[in-house]
N, C-alpha and C positions, 0 to 999 in steps of 0.2 A: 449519357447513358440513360436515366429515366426521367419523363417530362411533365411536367408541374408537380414537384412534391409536395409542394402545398398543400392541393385537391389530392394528391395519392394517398395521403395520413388518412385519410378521412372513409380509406375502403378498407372493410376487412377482409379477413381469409384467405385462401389460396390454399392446394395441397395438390402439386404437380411436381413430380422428379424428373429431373433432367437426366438422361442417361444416352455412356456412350461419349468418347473423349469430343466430339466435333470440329477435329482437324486442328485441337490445341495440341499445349505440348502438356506431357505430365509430371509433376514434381519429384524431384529427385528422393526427396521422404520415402525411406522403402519401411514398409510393415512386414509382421511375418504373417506368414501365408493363414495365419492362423485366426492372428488380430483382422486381418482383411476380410476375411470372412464372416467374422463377426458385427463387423463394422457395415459387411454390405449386409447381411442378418436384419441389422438395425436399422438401416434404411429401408429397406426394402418392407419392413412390420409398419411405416410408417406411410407408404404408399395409398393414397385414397383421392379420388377426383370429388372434391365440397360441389356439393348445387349453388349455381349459380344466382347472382342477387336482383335478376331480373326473370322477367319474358321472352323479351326481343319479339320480333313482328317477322312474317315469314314475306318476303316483299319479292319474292323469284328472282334473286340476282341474277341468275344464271342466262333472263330474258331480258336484261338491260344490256344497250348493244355498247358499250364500253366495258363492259365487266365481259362480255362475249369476246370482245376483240383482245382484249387484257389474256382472255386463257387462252385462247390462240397461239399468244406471242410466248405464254408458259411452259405451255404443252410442246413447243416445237424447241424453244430454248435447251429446254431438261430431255427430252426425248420421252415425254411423257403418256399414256392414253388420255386423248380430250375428254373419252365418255367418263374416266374416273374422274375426274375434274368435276362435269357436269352434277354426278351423283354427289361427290363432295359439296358441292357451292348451293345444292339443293335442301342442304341443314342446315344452312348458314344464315342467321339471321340478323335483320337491321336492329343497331341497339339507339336509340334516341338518346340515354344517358351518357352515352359516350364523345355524341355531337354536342350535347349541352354544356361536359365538363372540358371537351377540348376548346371551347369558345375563350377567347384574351377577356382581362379583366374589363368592365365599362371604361370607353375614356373619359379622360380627363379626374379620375380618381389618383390622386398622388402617391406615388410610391413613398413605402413606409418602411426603410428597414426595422426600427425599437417594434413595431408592432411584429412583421415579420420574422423578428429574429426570439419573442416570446414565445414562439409555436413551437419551438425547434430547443428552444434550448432549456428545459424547465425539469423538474423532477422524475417525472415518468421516464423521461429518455434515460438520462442523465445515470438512474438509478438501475435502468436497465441494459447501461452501457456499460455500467460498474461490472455486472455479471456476465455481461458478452464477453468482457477483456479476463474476467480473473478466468471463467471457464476454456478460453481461449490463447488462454498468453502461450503456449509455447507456439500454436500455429503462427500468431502473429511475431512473435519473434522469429520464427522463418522463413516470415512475406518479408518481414524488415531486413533481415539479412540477406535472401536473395534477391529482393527488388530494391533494395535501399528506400522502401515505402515505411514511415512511421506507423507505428501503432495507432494513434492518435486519428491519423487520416484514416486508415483504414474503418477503423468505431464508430467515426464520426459518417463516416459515406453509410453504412449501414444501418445506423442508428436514422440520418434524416430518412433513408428511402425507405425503409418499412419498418422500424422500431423496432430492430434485431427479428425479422423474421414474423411481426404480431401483425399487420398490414401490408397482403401482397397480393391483394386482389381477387378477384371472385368474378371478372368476367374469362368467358371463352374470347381467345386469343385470337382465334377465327372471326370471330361476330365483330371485337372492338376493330381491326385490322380491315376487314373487309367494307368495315361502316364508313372511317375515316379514311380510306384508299377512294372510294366515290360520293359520297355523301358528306363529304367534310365541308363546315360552314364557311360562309361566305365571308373572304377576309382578303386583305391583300396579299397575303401568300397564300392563298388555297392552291393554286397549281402546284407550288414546291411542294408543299404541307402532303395534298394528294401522290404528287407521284413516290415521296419518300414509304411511306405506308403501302403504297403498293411494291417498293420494294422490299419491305419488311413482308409482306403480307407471304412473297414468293419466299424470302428465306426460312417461314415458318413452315412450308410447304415443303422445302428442301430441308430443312433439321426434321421435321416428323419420319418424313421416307428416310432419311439417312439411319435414324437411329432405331425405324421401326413401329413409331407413335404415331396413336391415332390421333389428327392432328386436332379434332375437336374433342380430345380430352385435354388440350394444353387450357392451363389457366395465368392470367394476367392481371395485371391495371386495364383500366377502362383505356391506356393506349399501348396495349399490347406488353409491358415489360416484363420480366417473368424474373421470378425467386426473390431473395433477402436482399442481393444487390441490386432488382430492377434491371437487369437487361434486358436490351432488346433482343429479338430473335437473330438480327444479324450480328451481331455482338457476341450474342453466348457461341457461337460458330467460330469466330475469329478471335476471342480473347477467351472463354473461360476455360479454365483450368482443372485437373484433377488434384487438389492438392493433398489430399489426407491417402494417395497412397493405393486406392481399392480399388481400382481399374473402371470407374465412372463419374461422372460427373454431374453431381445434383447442388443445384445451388438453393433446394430452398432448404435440404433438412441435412448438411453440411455445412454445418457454419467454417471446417476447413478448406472447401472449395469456394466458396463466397471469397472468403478474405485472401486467397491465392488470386480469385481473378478478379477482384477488384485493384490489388496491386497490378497485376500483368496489362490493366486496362489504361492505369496512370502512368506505367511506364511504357506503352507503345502510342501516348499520347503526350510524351516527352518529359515526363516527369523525370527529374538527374539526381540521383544522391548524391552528387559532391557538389551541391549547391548550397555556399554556408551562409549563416547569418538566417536571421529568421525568415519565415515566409510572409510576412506582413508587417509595417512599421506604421503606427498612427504618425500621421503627417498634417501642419497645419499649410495652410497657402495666405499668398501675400496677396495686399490689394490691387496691385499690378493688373491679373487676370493675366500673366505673359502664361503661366501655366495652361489656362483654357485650352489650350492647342494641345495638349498631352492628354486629354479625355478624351475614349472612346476611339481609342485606336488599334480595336479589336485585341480578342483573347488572347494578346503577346504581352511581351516582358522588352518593351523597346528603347529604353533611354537610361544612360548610364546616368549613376548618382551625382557627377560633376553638374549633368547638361540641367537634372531637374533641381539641382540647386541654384543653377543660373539664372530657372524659372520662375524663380519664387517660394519652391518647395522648400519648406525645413522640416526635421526630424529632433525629436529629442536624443534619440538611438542613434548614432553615424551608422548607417547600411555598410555592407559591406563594398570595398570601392571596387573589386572585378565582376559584378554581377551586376547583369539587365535590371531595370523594373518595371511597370505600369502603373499609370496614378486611375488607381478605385476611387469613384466616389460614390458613398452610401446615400442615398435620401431618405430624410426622418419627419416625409410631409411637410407642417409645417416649423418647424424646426428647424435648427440648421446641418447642414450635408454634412458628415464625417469624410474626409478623404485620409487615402492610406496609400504606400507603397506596397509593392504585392510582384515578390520574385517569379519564375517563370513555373516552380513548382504549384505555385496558386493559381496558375494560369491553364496550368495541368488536368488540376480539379475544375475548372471551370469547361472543359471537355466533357467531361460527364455528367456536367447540367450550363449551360449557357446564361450563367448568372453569377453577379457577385454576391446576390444577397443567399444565394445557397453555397458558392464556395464560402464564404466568410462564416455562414452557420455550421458547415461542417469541421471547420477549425476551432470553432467557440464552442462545439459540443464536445468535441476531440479533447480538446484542453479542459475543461469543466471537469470530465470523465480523470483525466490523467491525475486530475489534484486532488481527485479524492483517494487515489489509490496509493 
């Protein structure tokens, strides 16, 4: 769902409403007609496009012949006018910040989760998650009941991507999208990298017209992700939710539509509620190394607890014996590596960021949050 949250802590602001169901479904929560109105009342007072924390360079996208051939192929796809296109991509500016902060860390710098996982999980959140959850417990008691998504997960997703709603970005969603769709730095996935953004780029084009928004009043992260949960533009289309009831859909100044489609996002990305036993077991490993072959065999929950006991793996906790797992391992520099079992529902979470050192910190802030309450 949103990518590097690391560098994402680090931007402030944001003040764009998402409005307009975008082909989700809407929560069964009915309000009266009265309370709706007041609710959208209040949204709607809260309405304001922030200035942006740049310049950007005006570089005529519109005359680079891949960005030319790109609207062509938009314009004929959607049934579009080319010349609106043209006048759109004519405001559209290169943001040089956005190429810098989407750059991979230097190599050969070791991966640190203890350092890592101090960014994420420390008083400011923690403190601030206290107040997301007690202002919020009945919603989230109705993501958990309809989606069988904990509380905990949910706080914790929202809490690492923008610290309940206080860092959500302050680029135009147009400029970061457009910059990294052809100007994305040079990596070994620049091609994938590029064409994904380009296809993010076209769904923010089709959520603006759909809902009526100018689509260079949308604001984001420096790679396009928008509101308190970080979605991407194709994502708030396909998963976000109405959940408080008011007949739209704003995920930055709804903290009930956040945590509706943050559940709806873990659960169409296989998250199970009848999946018992915890969602992570500290595990130590044998000198064997028969285990080695159980790392890094992608975002799944692949080996029962028989096979990775046979590998070497032990648990203080017995795992539950009908449930998958995947063997994490954390690195701590130089230190030694934590490894952990980690059910399919952790695997879940790791769909909306492709890392274990942020699924594992959205569980540690989750839980941190819950024991104070």
């Amino acid at each position: 769902m949103s990518i590097k949250p690391l560098i994402t802590t680090l931007l402030l602001g944001l003040s764009i409403t998402l409005l307009g169901n975008a082909g989700a479904a809407t929560s069964p929560h009915k309000n009266t007609k009265a309370s709706k109105a007041a609710a959208h009342k209040k949204k709607t007072s809260k309405k304001k496009t922030p200035a942006v924390d740049y310049e950007g360079e005006f570089v005529n996208f519109g005359d680079w012949q891949e960005v030319s051939s790109y609207l062509d192929e938009v314009a004929a796809r959607n049934h579009w006018e080319r010349s609106e296109l043209n006048q759109l991509m004519a405001q559209v500016r290169f943001v040089d910040s956005a190429v810098q902060l989407i750059k991979p860390a230097p190599p050969g710098k070791p991966k640190n989760w203890q350092a890592y996982r101090q960014l994420f999980i420390e008083p400011v959140r923690i403190n601030a998650g206290l107040k997301f959850w007690n202002d919020n417990r009945d919603a989230l008691e109705r993501a958990e009941a309809q989606y069988g998504v904990p509380a905990e997960v949910i706080v914790g997703i929202i809490g690492v991507e923008t610290v309940y709603g206080r860092n959500t970005g302050r680029f135009r969603v147009l400029d970061a999208l457009t910059t990294l769709a052809f100007a994305y730095p040079e990596t070994p996935t620049r091609t994938e990298r590029m064409a994904f953004f380009r296809r993010e780029l076209e769904a923010t084009l089709q959520y603006a017209r759909k809902n009526k928004l100018d689509p260079l009043s949308l604001r984001g992260s420096f790679a396009g992700a928008i509101g308190m949960p970080q979605f991407m533009p194709s994502n708030v289309m396909k998963y976000a939710v109405d959940f408080d009831g008011d007949g739209q859909i704003d995920l930055l100044n709804s903290p009930a539509d956040a945590i509706g489609s943050v559940a709806a996002f873990l659960v169409a990305h296989g998250w199970q509620r009848e999946l018992n036993g915890a969602m992570v077991y500290p595990a130590t490993v044998s000198p064997n190394l028969a285990w080695e072959r159980m790392l890094n065999q992608g975002l799944v929950a692949s080996y029962a607890w028989n096979e990775l006991k046979a590998a070497g793996v032990s648990t203080a906790e017995i795992p539950a014996e009908n449930t998958k797992y995947g063997l994490v391992d954390l690195q701590n520099g130089a230190e030694p590596t934590e490894y952990w079992l980690a059910n399919g529902n952790f695997f879940a979470v790791t769909q909306y960021n492709r890392s274990y050192f942020y699924a594992m910190s959205v569980l540690e802030l989750g839980r941190a949050i819950k024991q104070l309450r």
